[in-house]
Each structure stands twice: as structure tokens, then as C-alpha cells.
N, C-alpha and C positions, 0 to 999 in steps of 0.2 A: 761600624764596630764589628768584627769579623770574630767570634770564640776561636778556641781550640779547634774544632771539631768541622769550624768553617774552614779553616786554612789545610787541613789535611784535604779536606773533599774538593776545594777549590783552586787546589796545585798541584793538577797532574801533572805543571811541564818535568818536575824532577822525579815525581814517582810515577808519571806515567807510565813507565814501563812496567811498573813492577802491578798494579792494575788490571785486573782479567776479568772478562765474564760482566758477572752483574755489579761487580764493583765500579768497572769502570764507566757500564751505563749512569749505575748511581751519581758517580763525579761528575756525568758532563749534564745529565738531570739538574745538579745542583748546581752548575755553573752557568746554564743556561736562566733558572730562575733569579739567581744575582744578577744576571744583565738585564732580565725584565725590571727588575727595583731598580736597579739605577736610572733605567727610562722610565720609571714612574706607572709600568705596569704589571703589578700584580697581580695576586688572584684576583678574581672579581667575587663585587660582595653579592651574597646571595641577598633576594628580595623576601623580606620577614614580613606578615601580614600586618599591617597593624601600624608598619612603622612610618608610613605614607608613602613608602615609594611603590612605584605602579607594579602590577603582575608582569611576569614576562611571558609573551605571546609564545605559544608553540607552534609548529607547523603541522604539526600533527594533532588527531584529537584524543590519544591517550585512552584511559581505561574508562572513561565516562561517556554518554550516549552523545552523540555530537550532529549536529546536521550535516557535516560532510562526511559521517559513516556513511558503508554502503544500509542502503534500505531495502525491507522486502517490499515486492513488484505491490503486492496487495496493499499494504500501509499506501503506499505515493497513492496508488488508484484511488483509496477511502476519501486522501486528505487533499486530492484533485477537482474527488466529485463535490466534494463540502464547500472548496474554495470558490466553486463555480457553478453549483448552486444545480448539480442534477442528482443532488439525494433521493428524489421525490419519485425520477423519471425509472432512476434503478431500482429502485424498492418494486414499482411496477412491473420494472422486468425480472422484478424475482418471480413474483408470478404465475407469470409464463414458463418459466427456467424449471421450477419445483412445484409446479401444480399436481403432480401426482404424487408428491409427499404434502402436498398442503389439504386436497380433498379425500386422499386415498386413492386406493388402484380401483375398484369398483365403478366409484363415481367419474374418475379420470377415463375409464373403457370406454367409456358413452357420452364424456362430456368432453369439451375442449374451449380454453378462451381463443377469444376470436378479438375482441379489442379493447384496449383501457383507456376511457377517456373522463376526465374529469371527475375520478373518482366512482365512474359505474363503467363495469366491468361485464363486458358484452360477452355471453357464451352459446353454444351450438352444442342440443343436444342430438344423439344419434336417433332418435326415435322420440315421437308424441308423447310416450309412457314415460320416459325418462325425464322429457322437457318438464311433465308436471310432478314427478319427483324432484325435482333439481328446486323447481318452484316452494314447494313442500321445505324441504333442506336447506332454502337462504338462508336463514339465522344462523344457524350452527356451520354454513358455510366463513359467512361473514366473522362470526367468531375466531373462526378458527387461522383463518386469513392474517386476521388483524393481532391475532397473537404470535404468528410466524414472522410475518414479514413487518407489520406494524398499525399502529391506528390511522385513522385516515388517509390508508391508501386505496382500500376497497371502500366503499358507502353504497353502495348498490349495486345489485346482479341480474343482470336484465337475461331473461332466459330465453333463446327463439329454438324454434321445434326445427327437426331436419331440414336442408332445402333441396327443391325440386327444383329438377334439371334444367340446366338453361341450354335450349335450342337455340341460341341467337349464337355464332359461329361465324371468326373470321371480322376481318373490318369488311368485306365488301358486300356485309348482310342484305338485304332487298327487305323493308319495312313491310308488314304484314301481319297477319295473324298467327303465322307459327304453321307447324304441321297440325295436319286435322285427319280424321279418318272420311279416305278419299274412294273406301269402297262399299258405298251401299245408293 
């Protein structure tokens, strides 16, 4: 059934000519959509929630957070170390990384970790005085440790005083006593 309104818009052959500009894209706009109906394809029905039929997939992920956004470097690193189970290892090497924001600069001058294992945290003080300061100061080390970086990554701080020099030199050492004083 074709209106009024259809037969002017969809007969350009005799007023073709007389059709300029946006009228005449208009007419072939509307002659084109009569020939999609008559092969049976119109517009397509949008998908309404509710009504059962399926969502339609985009290729894109639009205005909502999506897994194939780009990600920042640090999120993937977090949810790498989680997936694979070295939360524990890097907490430790926070550590190391911010020890002198976790003890202070004072105690950081004279003191340094040296190794974490198993939850005791092996450090090297600069001098004897300090070794039994540092001793003195576990607790409120520990404390403060454990509120930075986390509970039970530190459990213990094993303090060793300066170390003396090692004369043993070289793989091709000769086994012995070491230097001695060789002039009296």
C-alpha cells in the first residue's frame, strides 16, 4: 500500500529532474528502504532487555571498565603477583626498597638489612654502639615495619655488630692462618 507521500518520494523517474540537493538524496533514501521491504529486510529490531532475546555483542568495550581496556603497568604487576603467589616475596622487598622511610634516616645511617628469610630479617649495624641500640629498638622496629609494609612479613630482627675484614683474597688463596705480625 504506497500513501500519497510514498508515490511522490518514490517517483523520481518523471520528477526527477525537477529534485535538487537534499530532496533528491531524500527520494533515493526512500527508495532504497522500499526495496529493502520488499526483500524482507528492514530495519533491525533493537534488542529490549527483558524481552529474551540475547544482548548484542560489541567489539568494543564502550564507557564501562572492561578487561580489554588499556591497564595501568602497576594494577597488571599487583594482580600478576597475586595470581602467582609472590605477594609475600615483594612485601619483603619493600623492605629493602623503603628502609629508610620505615626506620628513619638516623637508624638507616648506621644500620642496613642484609637479608630476609623466613620472616627474620638479618641487619648490619655500622658500629658495636649501634648494634646494641638497634637491639634496644626491635619492638618499635617491628612495629613499625608491620604497619608500613604489613604483619607478618618481619617476626624477627637479628642484629649483627660491624664485620672485620676478610683477608682471604682471590680464588687462588693458600689455606693458613691469615696475616700475623711478622716483626718482633
Amino acid at each position: 500500500m504506497i500513501t500519497g507521500r510514498d508515490q511522490h518520494d518514490t517517483a523520481p523517474s518523471s520528477a526527477g529532474s525537477a529534485l535538487k540537493g537534499p530532496d533528491l538524496a531524500r527520494a533515493a533514501l526512500e527508495a532504497a528502504r522500499a526495496a529493502a521491504r520488499a526483500r524482507g529486510r528492514g530495519r533491525p529490531r533493537r534488542s529490549v532487555i527483558g524481552r529474551g532475546a540475547p544482548p548484542r555483542r560489541r567489539g568494543w568495550s564502550g564507557a564501562r571498565p572492561d578487561d580489554r581496556d588499556p591497564q595501568p603497568l602497576g594494577r597488571l604487576a599487583a594482580r600478576l603477583a597475586a595470581e602467582r603467589g609472590w605477594s609475600q616475596r615483594l612485601a619483603g622487598g619493600q623492605v629493602f626498597g623503603r628502609w629508610a622511610h620505615l626506620v628513619g634516616p638516623d637508624v638507616a645511617e648506621h644500620a642496613k638489612p642484609v637479608v630476609l628469610r623466613e620472616g627474620e630479617l638479618t641487619v648490619q649495624a655500622s658500629s658495636t654502639a649501634w648494634a646494641t641500640q638497634l637491639r634496644l629498638l626491635q619492638r618499635q622496629l617491628l612495629q613499625r615495619i608491620a604497619a608500613s609494609v604489613g604483619p607478618d612479613v618481619v617476626k624477627r630482627i637479628k642484629v649483627q655488630g660491624p664485620a672485620a675484614p676478610n683477608w682471604r683474597k682471590g680464588r687462588l688463596h693458600i689455606p693458613g692462618r691469615g696475616p700475623r705480625d711478622t716483626y718482633g
